[in-house]
N, C-alpha and C positions, 0 to 999 in steps of 0.2 A: 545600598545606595552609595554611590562613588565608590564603586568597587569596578575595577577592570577584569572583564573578561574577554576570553578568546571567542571569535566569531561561531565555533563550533560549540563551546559551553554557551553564548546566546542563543543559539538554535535550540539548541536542546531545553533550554528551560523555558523559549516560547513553544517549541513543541509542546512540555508536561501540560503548562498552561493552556493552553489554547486548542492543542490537538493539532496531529497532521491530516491533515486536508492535501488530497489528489484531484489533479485538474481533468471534469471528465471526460476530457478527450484521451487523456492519457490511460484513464479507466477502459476505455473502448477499445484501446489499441493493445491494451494487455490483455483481455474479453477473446479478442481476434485472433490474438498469435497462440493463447495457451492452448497443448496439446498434450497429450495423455504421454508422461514418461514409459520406458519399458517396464521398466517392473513395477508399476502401478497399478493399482487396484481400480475398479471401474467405478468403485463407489467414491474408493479419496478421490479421484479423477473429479469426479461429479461433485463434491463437497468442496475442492478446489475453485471448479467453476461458477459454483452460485456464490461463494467469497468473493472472486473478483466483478461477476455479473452486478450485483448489488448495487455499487454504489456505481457503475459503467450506465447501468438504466435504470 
């Protein structure tokens, strides 16, 4: 208390605390664009997309 921090060390220790929470619109819109890299496995591909699917729906 009554310690000065930078806007980026306050972020970061209401992140530890609280958690980063994504808005799920934004969820959806990463859902929609993600596409299978080249040299990607069909499975990480898939383990990829139920990651971001989750919290999207």
């Amino acid at each position: 208390m009554g310690e000065w921090l930078s806007y980026i060390d306050t972020m970061l220790k209401m992140e530890r605390r609280f958690g980063t929470k994504e808005l799920p619109e934004l969820s959806k819109v990463k859902f929609h664009q993600t596409m299978q890299g080249q040299q990607e496995y069909l499975e990480e591909w898939a383990d990829r997309v139920l990651t971001i699917a989750t919290p999207a729906f």
